[in-house]
C-alpha positions in Angstrom: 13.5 -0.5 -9.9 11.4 2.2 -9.8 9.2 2.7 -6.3 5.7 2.9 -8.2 6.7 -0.9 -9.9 7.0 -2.8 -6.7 3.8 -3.4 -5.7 1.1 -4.2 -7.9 -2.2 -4.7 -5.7 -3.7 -6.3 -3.0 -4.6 -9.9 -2.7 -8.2 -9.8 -1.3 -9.7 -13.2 -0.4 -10.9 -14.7 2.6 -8.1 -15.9 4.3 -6.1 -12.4 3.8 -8.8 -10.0 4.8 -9.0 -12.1 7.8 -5.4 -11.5 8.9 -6.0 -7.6 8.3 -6.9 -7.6 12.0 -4.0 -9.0 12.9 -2.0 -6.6 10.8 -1.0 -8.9 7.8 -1.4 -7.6 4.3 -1.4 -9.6 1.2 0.1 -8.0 -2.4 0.8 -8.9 -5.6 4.5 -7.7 -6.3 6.8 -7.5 -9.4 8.5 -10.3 -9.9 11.8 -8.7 -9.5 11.6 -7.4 -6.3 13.0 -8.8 -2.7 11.9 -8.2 0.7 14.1 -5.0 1.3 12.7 -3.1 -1.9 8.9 -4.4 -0.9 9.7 -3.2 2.9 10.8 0.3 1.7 8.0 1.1 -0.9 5.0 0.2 1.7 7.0 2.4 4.3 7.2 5.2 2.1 3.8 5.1 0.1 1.6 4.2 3.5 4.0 6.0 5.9 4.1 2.7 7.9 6.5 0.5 10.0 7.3 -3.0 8.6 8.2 -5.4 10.9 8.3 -8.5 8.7 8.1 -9.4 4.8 7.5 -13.2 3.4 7.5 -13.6 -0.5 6.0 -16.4 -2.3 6.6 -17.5 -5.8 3.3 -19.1 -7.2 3.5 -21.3 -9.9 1.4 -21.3 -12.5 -1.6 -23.7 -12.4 -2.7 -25.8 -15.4 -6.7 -24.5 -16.1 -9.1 -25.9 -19.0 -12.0 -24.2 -20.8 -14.0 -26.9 -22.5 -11.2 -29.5 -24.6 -8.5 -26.4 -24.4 -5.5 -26.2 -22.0 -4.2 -22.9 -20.5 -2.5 -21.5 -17.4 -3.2 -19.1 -15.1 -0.6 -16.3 -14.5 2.9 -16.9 -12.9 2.8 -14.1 -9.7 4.9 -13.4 -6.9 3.3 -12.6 -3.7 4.5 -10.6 -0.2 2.9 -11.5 2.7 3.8 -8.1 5.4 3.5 -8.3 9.0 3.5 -4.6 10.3 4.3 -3.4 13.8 1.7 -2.6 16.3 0.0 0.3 16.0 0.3 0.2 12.2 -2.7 0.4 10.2 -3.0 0.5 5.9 -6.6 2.0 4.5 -7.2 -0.4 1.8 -10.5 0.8 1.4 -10.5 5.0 1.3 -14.2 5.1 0.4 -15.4 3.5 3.6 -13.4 5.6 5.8 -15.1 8.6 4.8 -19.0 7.4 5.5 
């Protein structure tokens, strides 16, 4: 799997900005990938030391509009502890002002 295909995006919501200050971040990843391959793409792409992945498969939830049925999306999450000292820059634009 190719390096750029791992991770997808960041999950932002209130409980995982929270845990950015204990240095937790929360990303959507492809739904092929395992802890080693998610471990090695944030170390290379953020230059970053990993100390711990978790992956979570969420299921897809049952979601109506009006008398029709759907489902939300199927994803796969990583939950990554990094070491101390360790810091991502989810937000580039506010570190410049």
């Amino acid at each position: 799997m190719n390096i750029n295909d791992v991770i997808k995006r960041p999950i932002l919501t209130e409980k995982s900005y929270a845990n950015i200050a204990n240095n937790v971040y929360t990303f959507e990843v492809d739904r092929r990938a395992t802890r080693i391959q998610v471990k090695q793409t944030l170390e290379q792409i953020f230059q970053v030391k990993v100390e711990k992945v978790n992956i979570i498969n969420v299921k897809p939830k049952e979601k109506r509009m009006g008398r029709f049925v759907g489902k939300t999306r199927n994803i796969k999450k990583a939950i990554v502890t990094l070491k101390e000292g360790s810091q991502i820059n989810l937000f580039p634009e506010e570190a410049t002002k």
